[in-house]
C-alpha angles and dihedrals in degrees: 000000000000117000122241093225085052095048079045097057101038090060098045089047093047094054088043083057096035092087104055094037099059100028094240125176091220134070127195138204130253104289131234112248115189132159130202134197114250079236100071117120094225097066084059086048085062090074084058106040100031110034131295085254100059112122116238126207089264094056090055095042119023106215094017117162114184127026110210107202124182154197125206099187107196121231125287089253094063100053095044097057087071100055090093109047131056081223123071107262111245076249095064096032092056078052107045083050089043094044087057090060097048092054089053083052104041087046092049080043103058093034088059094056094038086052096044081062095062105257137114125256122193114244098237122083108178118192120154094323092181084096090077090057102028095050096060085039100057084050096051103048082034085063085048088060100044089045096052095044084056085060096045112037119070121247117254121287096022103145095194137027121276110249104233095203109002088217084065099056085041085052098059104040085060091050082051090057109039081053097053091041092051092046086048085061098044086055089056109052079048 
């Protein structure tokens, strides 16, 4: 049987190393590492709060017995450089992607020595799993930008604006002039 100091300190080794291992721009604080017993009667409390269907330790491991759960807090100077913008800063955006990975790692991490010991892990590791969906989302909506601002900003070298319907632009220029002749008059009666 594996410790739970020991599961506790191989994950928090293998993040300290993660960095310099794998040449990421991020870096990340000591994680928080808890366990809780299956038995627990929040994880019951899921079916209510979250929905009937939600899956509990038991359903994804029949006989388990601890659930390890952890969290992996980047470091300060992630979260600060979003403290300016409404849009999450290119900083925040490389270790949210990166973080993704780690906690792959750190789950595959800690199931390998809990398995080495003799005992059985459940298969599924969850951690924030919207990056699967946001990621091809942000893409995609990024591509709709790129594609708009091609429609709406003027090649290089353009020295004056594109007319969009030329009777438009004529339009305009005689409404221009119509407005400087009839204050002319009015200056005049004055």
């Amino acid at each position: 049987m594996v410790s739970r100091q020991s599961i506790q300190d191989e994950i928090r080794g293998f993040v300290s190393r993660y960095r310099s291992e794998h040449g990421t721009e991020t870096g990340w604080r000591p994680p928080l590492v808890g366990f809780a017993t299956v038995k627990d009667p929040l994880f019951a409390a899921l079916k209510r709060v979250v929905s009937p269907s939600h899956a509990l330790p038991d359903d994804l491991l029949p006989g388990a017995r601890t659930v390890i759960a952890y969290f992996v807090p980047f470091e300060n100077a992630v979260g600060e450089s979003n403290i300016d913008g409404q849009m999450a800063s290119p900083q925040w955006v490389r270790a949210y992607m990166e973080t993704n990975t780690l906690l792959e790692e750190v789950g595959a991490c800690a199931k390998e020595l809990i398995e080495t010991a003799g005992e059985s892990v459940a298969d599924v590791v969850y951690h924030d799993g919207a990056g699967w969906f946001m990621m091809p989302l942000a893409v995609l909506i990024l591509w709709g930008e790129l594609w708009l601002l091609s429609k709406l900003l003027l090649p290089p070298g353009t020295q004056k604006p594109l007319a969009v319907r030329p009777a438009l632009a004529r339009a305009g220029a005689a409404t221009g002039k119509r407005r400087s002749q009839k204050s002319g008059k009015r200056r005049k009666r004055a």
